[in-house]
N, C-alpha and C positions, 0 to 999 in steps of 0.2 A: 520525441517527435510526435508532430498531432495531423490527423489527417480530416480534413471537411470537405464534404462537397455540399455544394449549392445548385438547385435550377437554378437558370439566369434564360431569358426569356431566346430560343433557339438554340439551347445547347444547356452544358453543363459546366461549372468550375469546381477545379478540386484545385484548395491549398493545402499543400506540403510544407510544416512551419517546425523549428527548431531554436534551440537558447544555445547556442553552440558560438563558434567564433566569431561567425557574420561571413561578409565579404564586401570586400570595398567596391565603393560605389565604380571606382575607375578600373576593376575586374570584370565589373558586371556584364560588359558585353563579350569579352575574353572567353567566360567560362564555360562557356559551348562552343568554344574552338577544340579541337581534339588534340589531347595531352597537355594540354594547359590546364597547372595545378595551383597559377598563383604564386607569391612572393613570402605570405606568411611563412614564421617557423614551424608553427605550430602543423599546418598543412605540408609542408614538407617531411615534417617529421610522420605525419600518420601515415600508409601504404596505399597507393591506390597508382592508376594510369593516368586518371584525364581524360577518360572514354566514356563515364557512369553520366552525365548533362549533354553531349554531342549526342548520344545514343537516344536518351529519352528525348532530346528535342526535333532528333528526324523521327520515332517514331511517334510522337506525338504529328508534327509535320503534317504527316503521313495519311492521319487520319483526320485532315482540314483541319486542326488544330493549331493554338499555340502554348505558347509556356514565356512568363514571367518572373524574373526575380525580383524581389523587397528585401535590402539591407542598408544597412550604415556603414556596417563593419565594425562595428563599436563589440565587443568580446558581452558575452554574454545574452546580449539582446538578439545574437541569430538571425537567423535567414527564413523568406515566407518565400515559397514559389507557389505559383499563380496558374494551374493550366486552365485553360479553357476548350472545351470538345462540346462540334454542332450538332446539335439533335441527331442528324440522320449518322454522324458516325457511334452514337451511343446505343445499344441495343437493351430492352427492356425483357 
């Protein structure tokens, strides 16, 4: 996993990026649904709820923010998410 953040003029981005399965593009709005884990085996097979992307995208939300996914879903090439948070919810 890598993590970066960037100033972007009014706020900040941080991408969250991985070489992991991916996710398919026709997931991508799904996966901040709550308990929604996806069709892959592979993600069925590993342990989780479906709560860990609902949870960070109202607390992101939360604080005027958003969040973004980047994938294919092509195995290997991974998944980028995208947050973005406006200056006044970022404290220095």
């Amino acid at each position: 996993m890598i993590l970066r953040a960037f100033s972007r003029p009014g706020g900040v981005q941080i991408d969250v990026s991985d070489t992991g399965i991916g996710i398919a593009p026709s997931d991508h709005e799904r996966i901040f649904e709550r308990f929604y884990r996806g069709e892959n085996p592979a993600v069925m097979a590993a342990p989780g709820t479906g709560l860990g992307l609902p949870i960070t995208k109202r607390l992101v939300e939360m604080h005027g923010g958003s969040i973004e996914v980047e994938s294919d879903g092509v195995p290997g090439r991974g998944t980028v998410f995208h947050v973005m948070l406006p200056r006044d919810a970022v404290q220095s």
